[in-house]
Backbone as XML, in Angstrom:
<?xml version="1.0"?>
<chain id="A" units="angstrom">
  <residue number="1" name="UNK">
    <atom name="N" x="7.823" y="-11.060" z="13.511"/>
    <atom name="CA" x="6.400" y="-11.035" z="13.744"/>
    <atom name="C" x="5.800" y="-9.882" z="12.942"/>
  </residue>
  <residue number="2" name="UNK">
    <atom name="N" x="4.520" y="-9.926" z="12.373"/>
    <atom name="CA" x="3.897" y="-9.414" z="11.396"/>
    <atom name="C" x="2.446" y="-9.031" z="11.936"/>
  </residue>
  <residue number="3" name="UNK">
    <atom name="N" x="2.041" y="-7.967" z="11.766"/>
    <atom name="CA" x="0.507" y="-8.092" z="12.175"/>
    <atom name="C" x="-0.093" y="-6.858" z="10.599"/>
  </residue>
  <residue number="4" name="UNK">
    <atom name="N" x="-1.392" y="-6.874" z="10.358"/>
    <atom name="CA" x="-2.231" y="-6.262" z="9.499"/>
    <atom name="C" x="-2.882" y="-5.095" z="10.021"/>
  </residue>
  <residue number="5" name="UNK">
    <atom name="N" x="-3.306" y="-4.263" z="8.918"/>
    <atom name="CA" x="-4.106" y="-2.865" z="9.541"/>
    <atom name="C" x="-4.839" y="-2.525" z="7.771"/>
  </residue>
  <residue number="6" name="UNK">
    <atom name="N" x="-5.791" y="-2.229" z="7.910"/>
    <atom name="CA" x="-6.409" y="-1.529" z="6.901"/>
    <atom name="C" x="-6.743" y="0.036" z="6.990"/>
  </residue>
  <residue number="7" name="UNK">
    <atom name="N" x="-7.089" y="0.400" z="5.880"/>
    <atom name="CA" x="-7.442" y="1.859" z="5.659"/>
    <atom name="C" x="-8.312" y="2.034" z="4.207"/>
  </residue>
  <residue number="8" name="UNK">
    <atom name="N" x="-9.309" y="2.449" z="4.868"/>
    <atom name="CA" x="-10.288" y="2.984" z="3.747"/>
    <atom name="C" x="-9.689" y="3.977" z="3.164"/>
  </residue>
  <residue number="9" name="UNK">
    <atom name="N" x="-9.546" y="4.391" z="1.995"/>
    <atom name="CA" x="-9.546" y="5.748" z="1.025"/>
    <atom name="C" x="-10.599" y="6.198" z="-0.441"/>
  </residue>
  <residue number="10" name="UNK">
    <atom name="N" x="-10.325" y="7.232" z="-0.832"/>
    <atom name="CA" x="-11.250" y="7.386" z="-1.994"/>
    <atom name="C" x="-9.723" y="7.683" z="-2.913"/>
  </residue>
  <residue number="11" name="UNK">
    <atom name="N" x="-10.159" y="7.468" z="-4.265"/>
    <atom name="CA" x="-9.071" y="6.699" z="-5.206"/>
    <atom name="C" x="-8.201" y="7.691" z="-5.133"/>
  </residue>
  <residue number="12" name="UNK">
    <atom name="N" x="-8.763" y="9.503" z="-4.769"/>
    <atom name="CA" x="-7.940" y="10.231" z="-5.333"/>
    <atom name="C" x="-7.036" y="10.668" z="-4.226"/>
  </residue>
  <residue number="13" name="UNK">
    <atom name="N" x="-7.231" y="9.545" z="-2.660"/>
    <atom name="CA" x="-6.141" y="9.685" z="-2.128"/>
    <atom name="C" x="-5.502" y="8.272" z="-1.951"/>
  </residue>
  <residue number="14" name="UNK">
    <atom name="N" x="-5.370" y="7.728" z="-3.081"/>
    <atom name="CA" x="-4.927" y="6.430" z="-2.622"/>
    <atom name="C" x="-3.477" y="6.184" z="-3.224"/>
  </residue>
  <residue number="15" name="UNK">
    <atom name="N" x="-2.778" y="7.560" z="-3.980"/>
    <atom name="CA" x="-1.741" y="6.971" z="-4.388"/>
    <atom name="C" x="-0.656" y="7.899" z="-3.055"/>
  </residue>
  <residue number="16" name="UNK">
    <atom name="N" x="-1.657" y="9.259" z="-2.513"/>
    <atom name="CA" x="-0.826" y="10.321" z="-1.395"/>
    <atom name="C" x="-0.639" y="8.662" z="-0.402"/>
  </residue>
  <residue number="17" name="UNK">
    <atom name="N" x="-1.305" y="8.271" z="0.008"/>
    <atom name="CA" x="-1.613" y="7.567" z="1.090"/>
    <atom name="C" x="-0.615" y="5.943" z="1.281"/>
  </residue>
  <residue number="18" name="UNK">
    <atom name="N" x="-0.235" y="5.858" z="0.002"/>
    <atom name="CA" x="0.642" y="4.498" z="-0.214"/>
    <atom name="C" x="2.111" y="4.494" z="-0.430"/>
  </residue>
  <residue number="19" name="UNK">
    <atom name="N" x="2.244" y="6.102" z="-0.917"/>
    <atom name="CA" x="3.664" y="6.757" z="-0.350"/>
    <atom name="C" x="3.658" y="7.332" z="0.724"/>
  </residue>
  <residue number="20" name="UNK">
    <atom name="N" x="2.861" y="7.658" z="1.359"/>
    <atom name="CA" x="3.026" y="7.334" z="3.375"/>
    <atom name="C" x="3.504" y="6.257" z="4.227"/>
  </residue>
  <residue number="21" name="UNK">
    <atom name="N" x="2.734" y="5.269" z="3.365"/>
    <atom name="CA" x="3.165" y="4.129" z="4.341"/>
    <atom name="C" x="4.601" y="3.618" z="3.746"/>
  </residue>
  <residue number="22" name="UNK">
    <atom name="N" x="4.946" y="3.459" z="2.412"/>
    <atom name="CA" x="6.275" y="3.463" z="2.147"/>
    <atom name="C" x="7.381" y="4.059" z="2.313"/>
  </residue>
  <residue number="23" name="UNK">
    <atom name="N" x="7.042" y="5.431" z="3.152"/>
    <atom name="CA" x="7.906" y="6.534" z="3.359"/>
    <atom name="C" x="8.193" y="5.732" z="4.901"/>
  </residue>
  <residue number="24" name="UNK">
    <atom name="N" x="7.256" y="4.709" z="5.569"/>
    <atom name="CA" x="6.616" y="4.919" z="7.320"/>
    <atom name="C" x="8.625" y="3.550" z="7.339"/>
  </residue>
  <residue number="25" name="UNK">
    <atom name="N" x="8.489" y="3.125" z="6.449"/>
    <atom name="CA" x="9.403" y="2.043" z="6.455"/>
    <atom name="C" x="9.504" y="0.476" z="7.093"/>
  </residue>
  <residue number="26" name="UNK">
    <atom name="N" x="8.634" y="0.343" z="7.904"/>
    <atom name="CA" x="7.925" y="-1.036" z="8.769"/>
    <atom name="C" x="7.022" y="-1.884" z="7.674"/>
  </residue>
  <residue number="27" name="UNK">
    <atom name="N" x="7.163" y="-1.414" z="6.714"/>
    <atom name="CA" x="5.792" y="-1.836" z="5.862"/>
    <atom name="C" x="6.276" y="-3.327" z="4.952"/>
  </residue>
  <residue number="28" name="UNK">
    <atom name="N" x="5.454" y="-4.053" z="5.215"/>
    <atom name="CA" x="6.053" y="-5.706" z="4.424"/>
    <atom name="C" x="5.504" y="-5.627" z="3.005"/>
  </residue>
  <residue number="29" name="UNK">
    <atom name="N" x="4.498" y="-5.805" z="3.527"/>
    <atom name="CA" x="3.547" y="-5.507" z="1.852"/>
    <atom name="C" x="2.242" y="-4.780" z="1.846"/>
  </residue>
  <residue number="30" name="UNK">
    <atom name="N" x="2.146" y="-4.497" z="1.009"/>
    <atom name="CA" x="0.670" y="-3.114" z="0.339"/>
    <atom name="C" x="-0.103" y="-4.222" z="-0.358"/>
  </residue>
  <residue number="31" name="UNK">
    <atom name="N" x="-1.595" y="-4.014" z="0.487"/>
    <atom name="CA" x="-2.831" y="-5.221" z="-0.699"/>
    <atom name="C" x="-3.476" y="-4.279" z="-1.267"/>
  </residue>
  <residue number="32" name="UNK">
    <atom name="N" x="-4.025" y="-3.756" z="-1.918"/>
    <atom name="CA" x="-5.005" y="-2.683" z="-2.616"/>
    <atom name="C" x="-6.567" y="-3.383" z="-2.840"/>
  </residue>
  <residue number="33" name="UNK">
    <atom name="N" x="-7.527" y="-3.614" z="-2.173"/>
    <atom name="CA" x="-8.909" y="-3.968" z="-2.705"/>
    <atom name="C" x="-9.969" y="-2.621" z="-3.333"/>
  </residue>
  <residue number="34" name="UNK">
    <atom name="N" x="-10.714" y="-3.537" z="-3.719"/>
    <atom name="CA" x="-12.013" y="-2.319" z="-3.850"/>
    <atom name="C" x="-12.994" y="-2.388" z="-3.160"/>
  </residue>
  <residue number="35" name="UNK">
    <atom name="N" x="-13.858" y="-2.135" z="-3.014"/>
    <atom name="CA" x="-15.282" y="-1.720" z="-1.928"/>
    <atom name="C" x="-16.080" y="-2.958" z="-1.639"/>
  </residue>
  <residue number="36" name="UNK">
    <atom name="N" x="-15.811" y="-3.824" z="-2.809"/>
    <atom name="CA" x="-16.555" y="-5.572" z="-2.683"/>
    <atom name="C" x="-15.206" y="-6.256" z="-2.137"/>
  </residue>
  <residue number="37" name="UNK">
    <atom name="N" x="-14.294" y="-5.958" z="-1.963"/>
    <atom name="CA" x="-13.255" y="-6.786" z="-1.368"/>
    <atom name="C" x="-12.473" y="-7.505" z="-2.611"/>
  </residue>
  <residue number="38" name="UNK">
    <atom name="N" x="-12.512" y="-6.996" z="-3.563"/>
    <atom name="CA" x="-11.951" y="-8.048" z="-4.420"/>
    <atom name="C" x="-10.629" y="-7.612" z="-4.697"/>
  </residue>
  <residue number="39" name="UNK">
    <atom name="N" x="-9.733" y="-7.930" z="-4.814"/>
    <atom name="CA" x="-7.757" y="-7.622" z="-4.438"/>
    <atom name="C" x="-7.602" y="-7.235" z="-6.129"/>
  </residue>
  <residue number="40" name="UNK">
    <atom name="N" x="-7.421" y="-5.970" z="-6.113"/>
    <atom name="CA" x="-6.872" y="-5.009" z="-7.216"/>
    <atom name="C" x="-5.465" y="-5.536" z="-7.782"/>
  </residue>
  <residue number="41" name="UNK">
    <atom name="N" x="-4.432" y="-5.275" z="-6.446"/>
    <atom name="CA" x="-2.784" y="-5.367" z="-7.135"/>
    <atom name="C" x="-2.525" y="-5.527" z="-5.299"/>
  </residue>
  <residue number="42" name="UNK">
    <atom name="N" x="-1.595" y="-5.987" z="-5.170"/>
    <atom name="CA" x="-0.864" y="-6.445" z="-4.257"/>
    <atom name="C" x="0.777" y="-6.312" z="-4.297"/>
  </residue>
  <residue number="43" name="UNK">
    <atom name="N" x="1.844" y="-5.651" z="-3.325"/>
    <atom name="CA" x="3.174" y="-5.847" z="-3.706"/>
    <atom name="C" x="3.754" y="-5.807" z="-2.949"/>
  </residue>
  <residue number="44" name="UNK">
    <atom name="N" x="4.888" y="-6.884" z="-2.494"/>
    <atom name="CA" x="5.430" y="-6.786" z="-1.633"/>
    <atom name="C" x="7.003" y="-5.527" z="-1.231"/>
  </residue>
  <residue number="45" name="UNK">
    <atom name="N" x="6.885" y="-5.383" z="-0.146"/>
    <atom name="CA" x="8.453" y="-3.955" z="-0.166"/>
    <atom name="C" x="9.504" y="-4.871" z="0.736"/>
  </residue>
  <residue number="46" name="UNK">
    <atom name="N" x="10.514" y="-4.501" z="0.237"/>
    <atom name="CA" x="11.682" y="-5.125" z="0.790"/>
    <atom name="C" x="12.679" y="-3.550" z="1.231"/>
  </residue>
  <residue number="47" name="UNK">
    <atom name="N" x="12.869" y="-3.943" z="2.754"/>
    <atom name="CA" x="13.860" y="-2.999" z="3.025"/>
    <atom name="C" x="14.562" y="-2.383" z="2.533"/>
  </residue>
  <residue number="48" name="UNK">
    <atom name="N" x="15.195" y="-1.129" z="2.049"/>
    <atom name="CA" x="16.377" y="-0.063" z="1.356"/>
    <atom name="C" x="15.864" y="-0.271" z="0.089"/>
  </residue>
  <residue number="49" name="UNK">
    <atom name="N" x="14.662" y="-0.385" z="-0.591"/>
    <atom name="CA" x="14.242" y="-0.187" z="-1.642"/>
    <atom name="C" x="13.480" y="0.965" z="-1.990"/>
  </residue>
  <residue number="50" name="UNK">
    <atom name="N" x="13.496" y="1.759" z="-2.255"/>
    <atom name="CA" x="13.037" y="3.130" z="-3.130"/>
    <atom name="C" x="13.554" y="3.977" z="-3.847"/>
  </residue>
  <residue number="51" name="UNK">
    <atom name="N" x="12.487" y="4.859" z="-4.291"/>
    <atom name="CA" x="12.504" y="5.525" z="-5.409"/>
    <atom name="C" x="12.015" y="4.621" z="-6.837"/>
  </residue>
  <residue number="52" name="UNK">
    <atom name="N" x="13.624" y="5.183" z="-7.800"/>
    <atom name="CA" x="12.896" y="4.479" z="-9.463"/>
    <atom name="C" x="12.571" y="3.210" z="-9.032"/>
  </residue>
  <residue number="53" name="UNK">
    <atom name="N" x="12.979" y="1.926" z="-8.455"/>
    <atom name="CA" x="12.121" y="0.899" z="-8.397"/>
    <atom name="C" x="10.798" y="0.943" z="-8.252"/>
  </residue>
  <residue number="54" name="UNK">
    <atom name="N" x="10.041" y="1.832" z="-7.297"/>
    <atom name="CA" x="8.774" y="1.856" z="-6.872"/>
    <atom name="C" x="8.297" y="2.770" z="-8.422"/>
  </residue>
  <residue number="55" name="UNK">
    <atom name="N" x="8.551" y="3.112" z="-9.457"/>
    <atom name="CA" x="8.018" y="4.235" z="-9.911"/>
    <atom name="C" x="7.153" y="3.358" z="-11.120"/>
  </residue>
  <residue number="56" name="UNK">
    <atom name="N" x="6.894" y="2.266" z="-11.093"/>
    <atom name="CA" x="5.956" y="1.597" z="-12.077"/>
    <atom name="C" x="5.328" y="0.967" z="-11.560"/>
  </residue>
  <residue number="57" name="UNK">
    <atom name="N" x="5.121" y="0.983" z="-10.242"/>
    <atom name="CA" x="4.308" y="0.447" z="-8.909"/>
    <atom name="C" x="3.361" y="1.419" z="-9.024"/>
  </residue>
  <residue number="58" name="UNK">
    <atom name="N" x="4.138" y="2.880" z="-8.797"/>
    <atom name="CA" x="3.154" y="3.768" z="-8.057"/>
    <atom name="C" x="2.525" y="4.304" z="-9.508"/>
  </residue>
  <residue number="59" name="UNK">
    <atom name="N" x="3.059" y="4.357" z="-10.754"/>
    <atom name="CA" x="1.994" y="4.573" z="-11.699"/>
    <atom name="C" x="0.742" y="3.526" z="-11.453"/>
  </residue>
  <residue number="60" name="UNK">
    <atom name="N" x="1.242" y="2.391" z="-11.620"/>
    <atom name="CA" x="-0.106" y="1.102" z="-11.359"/>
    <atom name="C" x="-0.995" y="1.526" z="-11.017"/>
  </residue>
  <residue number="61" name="UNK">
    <atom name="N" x="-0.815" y="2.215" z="-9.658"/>
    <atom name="CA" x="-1.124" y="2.806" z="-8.442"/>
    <atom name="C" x="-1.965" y="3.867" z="-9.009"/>
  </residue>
  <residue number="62" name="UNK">
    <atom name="N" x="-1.578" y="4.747" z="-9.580"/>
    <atom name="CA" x="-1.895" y="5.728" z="-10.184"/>
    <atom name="C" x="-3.684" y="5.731" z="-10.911"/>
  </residue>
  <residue number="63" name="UNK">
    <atom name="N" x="-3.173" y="4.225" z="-11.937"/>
    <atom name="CA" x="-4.044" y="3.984" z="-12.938"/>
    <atom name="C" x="-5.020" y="3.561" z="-12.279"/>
  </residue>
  <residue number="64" name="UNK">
    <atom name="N" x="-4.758" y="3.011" z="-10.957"/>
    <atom name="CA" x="-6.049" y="2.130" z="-10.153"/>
    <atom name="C" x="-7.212" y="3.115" z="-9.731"/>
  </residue>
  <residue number="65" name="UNK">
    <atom name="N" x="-6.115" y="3.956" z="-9.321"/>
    <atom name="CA" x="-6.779" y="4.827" z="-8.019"/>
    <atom name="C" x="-8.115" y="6.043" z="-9.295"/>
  </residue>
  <residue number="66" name="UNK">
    <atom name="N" x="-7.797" y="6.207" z="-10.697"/>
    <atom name="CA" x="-8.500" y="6.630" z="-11.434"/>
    <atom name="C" x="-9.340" y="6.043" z="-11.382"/>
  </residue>
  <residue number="67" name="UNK">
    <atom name="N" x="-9.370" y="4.751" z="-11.716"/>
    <atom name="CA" x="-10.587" y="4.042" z="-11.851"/>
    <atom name="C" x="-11.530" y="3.626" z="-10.668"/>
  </residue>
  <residue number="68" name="UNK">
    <atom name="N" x="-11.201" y="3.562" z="-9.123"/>
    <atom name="CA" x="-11.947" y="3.226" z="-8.341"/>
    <atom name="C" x="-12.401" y="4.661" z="-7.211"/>
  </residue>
  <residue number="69" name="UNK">
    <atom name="N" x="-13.474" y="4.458" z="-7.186"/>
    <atom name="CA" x="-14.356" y="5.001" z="-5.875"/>
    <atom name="C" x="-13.053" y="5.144" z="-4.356"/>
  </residue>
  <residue number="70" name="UNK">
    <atom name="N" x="-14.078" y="3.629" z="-4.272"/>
    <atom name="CA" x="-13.535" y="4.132" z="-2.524"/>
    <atom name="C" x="-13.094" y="2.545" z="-3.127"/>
  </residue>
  <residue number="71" name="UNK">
    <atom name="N" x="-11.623" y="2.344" z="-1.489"/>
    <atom name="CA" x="-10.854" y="1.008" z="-1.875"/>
    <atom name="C" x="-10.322" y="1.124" z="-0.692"/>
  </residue>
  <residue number="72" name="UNK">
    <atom name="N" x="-9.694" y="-0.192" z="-0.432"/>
    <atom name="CA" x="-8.864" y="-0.653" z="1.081"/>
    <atom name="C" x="-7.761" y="-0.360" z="0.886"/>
  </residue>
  <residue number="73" name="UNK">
    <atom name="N" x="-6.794" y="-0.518" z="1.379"/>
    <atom name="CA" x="-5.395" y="-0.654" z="1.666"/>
    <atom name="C" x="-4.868" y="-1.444" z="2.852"/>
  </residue>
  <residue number="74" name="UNK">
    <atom name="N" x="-4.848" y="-2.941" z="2.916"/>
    <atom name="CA" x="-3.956" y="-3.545" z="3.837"/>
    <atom name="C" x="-3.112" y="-3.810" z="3.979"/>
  </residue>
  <residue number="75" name="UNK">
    <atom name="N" x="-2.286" y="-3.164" z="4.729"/>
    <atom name="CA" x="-0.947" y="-2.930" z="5.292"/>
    <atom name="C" x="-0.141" y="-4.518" z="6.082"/>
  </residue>
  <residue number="76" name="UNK">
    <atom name="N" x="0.589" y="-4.975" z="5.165"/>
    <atom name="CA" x="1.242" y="-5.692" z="6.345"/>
    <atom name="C" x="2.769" y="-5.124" z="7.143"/>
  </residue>
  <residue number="77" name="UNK">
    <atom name="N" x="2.731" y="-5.100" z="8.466"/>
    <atom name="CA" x="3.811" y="-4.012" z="9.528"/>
    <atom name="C" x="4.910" y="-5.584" z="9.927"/>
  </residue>
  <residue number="78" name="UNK">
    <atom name="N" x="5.972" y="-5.036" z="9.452"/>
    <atom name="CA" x="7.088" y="-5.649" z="10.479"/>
    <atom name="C" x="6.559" y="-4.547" z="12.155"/>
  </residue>
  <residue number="79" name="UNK">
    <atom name="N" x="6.451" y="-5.519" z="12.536"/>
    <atom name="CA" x="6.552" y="-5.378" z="14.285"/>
    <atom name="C" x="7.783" y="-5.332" z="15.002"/>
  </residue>
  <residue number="80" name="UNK">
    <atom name="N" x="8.163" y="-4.655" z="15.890"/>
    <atom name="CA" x="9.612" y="-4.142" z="16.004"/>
    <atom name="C" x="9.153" y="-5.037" z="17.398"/>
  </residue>
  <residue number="81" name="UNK">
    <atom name="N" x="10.683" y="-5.515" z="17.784"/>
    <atom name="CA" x="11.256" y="-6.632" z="18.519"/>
    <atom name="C" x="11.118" y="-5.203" z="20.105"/>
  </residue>
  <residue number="82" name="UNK">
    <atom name="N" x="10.661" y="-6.091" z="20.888"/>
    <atom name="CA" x="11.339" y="-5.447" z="22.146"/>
    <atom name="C" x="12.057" y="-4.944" z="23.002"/>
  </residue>
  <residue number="83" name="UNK">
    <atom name="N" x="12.842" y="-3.836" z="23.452"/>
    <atom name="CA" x="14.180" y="-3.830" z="23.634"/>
    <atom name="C" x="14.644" y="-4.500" z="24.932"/>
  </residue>
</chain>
């Protein structure tokens, strides 16, 4: 089970803010919009994946976050099972 969450940022915290949630580890996939809603870059994360893999992501990331104002970030969360 999967549920969504957004987060407003301004560009020049949008690359601190997307290695948070990749650090958080629950995270399915990262949507990136801009202020009209229109979907920048999108990517999905797969479990025990980091570091150099992510490191031409998070430039992307990088290049976006120069160019935009303010932008979304929707988070999709693996939801942890009940014990």
């Amino acid at each position: 089970m999967s549920f969504k969450e957004s987060f407003k940022v301004n560009g020049e915290n949008l690359l601190k803010k997307v290695k948070e949630l990749i650090e958080e580890g629950n995270v399915r996939k990262i949507t990136i919009s801009n202020k009209d809603g229109k979907e920048l870059m999108s990517f999905p994360l797969t479990l025990g994946v980091v570091g150099a893999v992510f490191a031409p992501v998070l430039a992307a990331i990088g290049a976006v976050a120069a160019l935009v104002g303010e932008c979304t970030i929707t988070v999709e969360r693996e939801e942890e099972e009940p014990k």
